[in-house]
N, C-alpha and C positions, 0 to 999 in steps of 0.2 A: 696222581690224585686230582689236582685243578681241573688236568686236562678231562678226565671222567663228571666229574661235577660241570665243567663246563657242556659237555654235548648233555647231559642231563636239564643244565640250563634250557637247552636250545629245545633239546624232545619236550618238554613239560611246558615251553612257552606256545610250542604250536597245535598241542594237544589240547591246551588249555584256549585255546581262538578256535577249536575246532568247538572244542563242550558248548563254550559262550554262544558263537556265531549259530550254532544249531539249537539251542535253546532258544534264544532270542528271536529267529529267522520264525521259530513257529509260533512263538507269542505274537511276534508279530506280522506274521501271515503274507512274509515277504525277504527279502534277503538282507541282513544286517552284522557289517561289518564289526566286529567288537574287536576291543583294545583301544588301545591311545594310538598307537601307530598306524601307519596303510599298512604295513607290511602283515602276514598271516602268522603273526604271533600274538600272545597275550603276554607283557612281561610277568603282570603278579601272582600267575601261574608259574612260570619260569623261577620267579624268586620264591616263591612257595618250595618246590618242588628242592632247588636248591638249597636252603636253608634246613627245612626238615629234614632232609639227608642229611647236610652236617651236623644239625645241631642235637639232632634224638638218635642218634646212629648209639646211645648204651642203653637207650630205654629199653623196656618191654611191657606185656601185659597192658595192664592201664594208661598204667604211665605213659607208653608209647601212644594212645589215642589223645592223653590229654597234654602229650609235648607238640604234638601235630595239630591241634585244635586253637591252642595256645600262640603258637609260633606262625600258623596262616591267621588266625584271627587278629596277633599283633600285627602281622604284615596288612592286614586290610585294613584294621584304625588307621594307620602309619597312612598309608596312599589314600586315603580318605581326607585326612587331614590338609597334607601337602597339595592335590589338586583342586581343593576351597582356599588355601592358603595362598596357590599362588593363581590360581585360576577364577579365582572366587567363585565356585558353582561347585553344585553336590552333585556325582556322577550317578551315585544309588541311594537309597534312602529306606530303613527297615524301621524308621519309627511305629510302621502297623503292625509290628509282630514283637508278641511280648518279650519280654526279659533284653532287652536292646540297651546300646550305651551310645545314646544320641545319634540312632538311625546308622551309627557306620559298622556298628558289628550286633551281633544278636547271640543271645544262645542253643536258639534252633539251626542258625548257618555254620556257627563254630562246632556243634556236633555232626557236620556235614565234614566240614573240611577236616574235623579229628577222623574221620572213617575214608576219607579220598585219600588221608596221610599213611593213613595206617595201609591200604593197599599201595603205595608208593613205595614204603618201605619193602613189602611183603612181597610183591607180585612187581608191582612197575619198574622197578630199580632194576632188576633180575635179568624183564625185557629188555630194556633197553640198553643194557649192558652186553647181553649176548647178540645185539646190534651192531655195536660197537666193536666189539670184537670182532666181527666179520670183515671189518674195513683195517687195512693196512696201515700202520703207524701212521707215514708220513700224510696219507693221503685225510687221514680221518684229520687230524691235525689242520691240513689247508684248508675241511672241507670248514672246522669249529671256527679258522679265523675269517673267512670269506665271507659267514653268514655272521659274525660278530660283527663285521665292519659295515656288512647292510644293513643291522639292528642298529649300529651306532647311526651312521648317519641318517636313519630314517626315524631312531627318534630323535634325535638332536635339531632335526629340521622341524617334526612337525609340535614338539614341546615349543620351538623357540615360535614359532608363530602361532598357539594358541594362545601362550604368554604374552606377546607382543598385542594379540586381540585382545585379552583379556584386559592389559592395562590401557591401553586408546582403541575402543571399536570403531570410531569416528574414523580413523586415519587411515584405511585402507579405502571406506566408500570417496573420501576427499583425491585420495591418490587415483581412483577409476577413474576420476573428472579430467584428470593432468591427462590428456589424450596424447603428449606429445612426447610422454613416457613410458617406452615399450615395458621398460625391467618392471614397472609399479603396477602397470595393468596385471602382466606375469605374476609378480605380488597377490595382488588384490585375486586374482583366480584360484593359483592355487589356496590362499587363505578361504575363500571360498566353499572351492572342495572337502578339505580338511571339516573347515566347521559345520557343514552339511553333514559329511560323515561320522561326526562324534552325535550329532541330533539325530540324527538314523538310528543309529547302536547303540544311544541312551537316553530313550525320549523322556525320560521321567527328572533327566537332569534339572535343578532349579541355579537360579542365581541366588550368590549369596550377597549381604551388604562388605563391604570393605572398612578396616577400621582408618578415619582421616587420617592421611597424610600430614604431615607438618618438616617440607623441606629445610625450614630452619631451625630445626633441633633437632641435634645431632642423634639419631638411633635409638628414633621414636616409636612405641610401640616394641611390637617382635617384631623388631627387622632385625637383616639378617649381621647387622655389625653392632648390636643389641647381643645378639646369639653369642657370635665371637666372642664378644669382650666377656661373656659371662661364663664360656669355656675355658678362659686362661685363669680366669677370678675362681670358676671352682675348681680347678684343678691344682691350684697353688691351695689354697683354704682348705681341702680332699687330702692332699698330703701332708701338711699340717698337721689335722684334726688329727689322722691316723697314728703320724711318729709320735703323738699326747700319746693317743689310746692304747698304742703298746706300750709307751715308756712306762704306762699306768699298771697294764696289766702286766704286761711281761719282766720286767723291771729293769730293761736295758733300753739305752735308744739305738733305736735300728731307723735302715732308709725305706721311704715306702713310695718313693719318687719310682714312674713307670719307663723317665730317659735319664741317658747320660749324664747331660747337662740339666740343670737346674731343679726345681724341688716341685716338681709334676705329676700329680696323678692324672693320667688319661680316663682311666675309667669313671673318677668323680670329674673332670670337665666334660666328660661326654655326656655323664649323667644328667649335672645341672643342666646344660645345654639343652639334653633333647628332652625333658620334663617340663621345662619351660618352653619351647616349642610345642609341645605336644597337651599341656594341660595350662596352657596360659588365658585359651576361653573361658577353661575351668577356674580360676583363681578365685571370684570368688564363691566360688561351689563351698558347702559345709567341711566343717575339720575331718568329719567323719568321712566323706566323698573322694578330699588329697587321702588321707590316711589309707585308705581300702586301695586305690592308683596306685598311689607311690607303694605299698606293699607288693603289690600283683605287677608292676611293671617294673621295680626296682629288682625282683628276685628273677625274673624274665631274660632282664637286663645284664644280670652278675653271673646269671647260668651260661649264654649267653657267648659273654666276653671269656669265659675260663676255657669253654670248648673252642672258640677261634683262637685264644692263645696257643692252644697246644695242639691243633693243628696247623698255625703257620709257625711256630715257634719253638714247638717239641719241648715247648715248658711248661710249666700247670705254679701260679706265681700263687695260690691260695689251695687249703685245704681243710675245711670245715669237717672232715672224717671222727674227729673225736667231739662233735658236738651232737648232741641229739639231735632229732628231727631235720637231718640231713639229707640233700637227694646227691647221690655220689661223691659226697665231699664240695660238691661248687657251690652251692648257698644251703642255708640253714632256714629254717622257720624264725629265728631269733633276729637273726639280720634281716630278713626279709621285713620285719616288723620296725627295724631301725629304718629301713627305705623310707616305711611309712611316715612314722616321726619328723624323719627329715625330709619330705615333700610339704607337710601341713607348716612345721616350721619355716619352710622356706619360700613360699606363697603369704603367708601370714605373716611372719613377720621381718626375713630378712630381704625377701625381691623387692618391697614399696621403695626402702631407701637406697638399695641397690640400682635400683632400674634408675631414681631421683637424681642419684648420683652423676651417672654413665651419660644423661642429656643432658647434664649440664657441660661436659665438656666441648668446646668448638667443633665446628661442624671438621674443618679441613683436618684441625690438628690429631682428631678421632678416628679418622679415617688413616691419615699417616701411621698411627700409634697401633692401629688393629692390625694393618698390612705387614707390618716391621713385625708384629708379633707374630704373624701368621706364617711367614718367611720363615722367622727362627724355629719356630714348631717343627714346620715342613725338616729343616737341615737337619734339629733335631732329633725327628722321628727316624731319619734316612739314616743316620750316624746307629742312633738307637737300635736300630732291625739290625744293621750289617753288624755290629757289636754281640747283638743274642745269636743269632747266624751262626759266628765264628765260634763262639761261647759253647755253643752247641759243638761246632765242627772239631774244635778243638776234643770236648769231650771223647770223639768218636775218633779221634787219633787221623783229622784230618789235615794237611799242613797246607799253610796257605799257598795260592797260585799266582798272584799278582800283588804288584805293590800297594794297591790299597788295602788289599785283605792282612799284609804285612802291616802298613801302620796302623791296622785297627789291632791288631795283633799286640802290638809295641803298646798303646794309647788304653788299651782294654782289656789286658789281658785276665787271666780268673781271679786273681789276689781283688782286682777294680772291681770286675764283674760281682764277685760274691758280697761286695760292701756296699755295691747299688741295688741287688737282690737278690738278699739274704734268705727268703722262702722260697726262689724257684726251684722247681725240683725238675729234673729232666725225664723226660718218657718217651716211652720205645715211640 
């Protein structure tokens, strides 16, 4: 399955430089490179193409146009954000076209990419699968990892030196001057080239302002150990809230921690996390602006995470089946409207003393204290996976092969398993 998803990746990122570069070349009446990278792919085509195959593979009908609309229109706020965020510049801009949500998405382009999804599903998938078959296991395999490792290192280079421009543009024209440094001139060229070529392929780019800096307090602003600290803070606060809300409803307490170790929901610290990333220009937008977001990206969000769960995990850890207004059991209309609640609550009134909080602590000690926590997450999450793994393999009467699949075995076994999570249910 990865590996199919993967050369999918690969077909849809070059298809997607081919759409771009050919549109673009005749608007612009000349030849232009499109993507972030040199290389002749587009990723957000790529993650488009990926994404909607996983994540609407049970839609149909409508649904199917408006999970594909949905799901590339969240991927293009998403990369909109992130490339102002860390590059401070807008690559596209749809402020001139009506019904738009501050120029990065619209809803004349989102019923474009709902209808490119819909034949991706239909038609495209089909192709390019009976491509793939035509190539021999092994071969197709070195062909996925050879062209994964020139995407890595060709974006990984040319991200790290847009970014490196982006925070000091001064410091490559100073390095040109140093004559007496081959590697800095090399520098300063290909920086150069690169940034010539993202102005070629998006001349409409603008710069954006940056919000100050304040190296002396400690994870100011959205930065990114602001972020961290407030993924551990709702992900403890996330499982919390939850063990109340059954013990309220259901009338027992049960665990709703998503690791082994400690009392974590992943899916509310990712939440918190990327809603404060992603609508933290928003904060102070109206009650009513969080509340409609947090509904349409919290129900996005929890769709989402139940499909990735049970395809890497063969669990499905929620199921909303017996509430009304439900899209296959992964979210409801009713939670979706809780998302809401809890976006305008949490912009309004628990981030001011939150965020207050978190810079006030030292600079160095903050940083130690994020790292340490981000290490245990890491060990956690690794322990975590190989525990549902087994859990699973167990189910299917597999016996372990090695000694670590033996102590997770011993350490985990389903008596542990079913007391950390008591709703998962296993699927073919």
């Amino acid at each position: 399955m990865i590996w199919k998803l993967l050369w999918l990746f690969l077909i849809y990122s070059f298809a997607g430089w081919v759409l771009e570069t050919v549109l673009a070349s005749l608007k612009q009446k000349k030849f232009a490179n499109r993507g972030i990278i040199n290389g002749p792919f587009c990723l957000i085509y790529g993650f488009g193409g990926f994404f909607i195959t996983a994540f609407t593979r049970e839609l149909t009908g409508i649904w199917l146009f408006l999970g594909c609309a949905i799901v590339a229109s969240l991927l293009e706020w998403i990369a909109g954000h992130l490339i102002e965020m860390w590059y401070h510049e807008r690559w596209w801009d749809y402020r001139k076209i009506k019904w738009n949500l501050d120029g990065y998405v619209s809803v004349p382009t989102s019923c474009v990419w709902g209808i490119l999804g819909v034949f991706v599903i239909k038609i495209g998938n089909g192709l390019c699968m009976s491509l793939y078959g035509m190539l021999p296991g092994l071969i197709s395999r070195i062909i996925i990892l050879v062209l994964l490792g020139f995407l890595a290192v060709d974006a990984i280079a040319t991200l790290t030196i847009l970014f490196g421009h982006s925070k000091n543009p001064e410091r490559w024209i100073a390095a040109d001057r140093d004559i007496d440094s081959a590697t800095k001139k090399l520098g300063a060229k290909i920086d150069d080239v690169v940034n010539r070529r993202i102005t070629k392929a998006y001349p409409q780019k603008q710069h954006t302002e940056s919000e100050e800096e304040h190296p002396e307090i400690f994870a100011y602003g959205c930065s990114f150990y602001k972020i961290a600290l407030l993924f551990f803070i709702g992900a403890f606060l996330g499982d919390i809230t939850e063990t109340i809300f059954c013990r309220i409803t259901a009338g027992y307490w049960m665990s709703r921690s998503s690791v082994v170790w400690g009392d974590f929901s992943i899916v509310w610290g990712l939440a918190i996390a990327a809603v404060t990333a992603l609508l933290y220009k928003y904060r102070n937008r109206s009650q009513q602006f969080l509340f409609w977001m947090g509904t349409f990206l919290g129900g996005a969000y929890e769709y989402i995470c139940s499909v990735f769960t049970e395809i890497v995990f063969g669990t499905v850890f929620w199921d909303y089946s017996d509430i009304p207004f439900n899209l296959g059991g992964r979210i409801n209309l009713l939670y979706c409207f809780f998302w809401g609640f809890a976006a305008v609550a949490w912009f309004k009134i628990f981030y001011p003393p939150v965020s207050r909080l978190i810079e006030k602590i030292p600079v160095k000690i903050g940083k130690i204290i994020t790292w340490l926590l981000i290490i245990f997450m890491l060990a956690d999450g690794i322990v975590s996976s190989a525990a549902l793994a087994r859990y699973n393999a167990r189910s299917n009467g597999i016996e372990a092969e090695n000694s670590f699949e033996s102590w997770v075995d011993k350490h985990f076994d389903d008596e542990r398993m079913a007391q950390v999570y008591p709703k998962a249910k296993k699927v073919g």
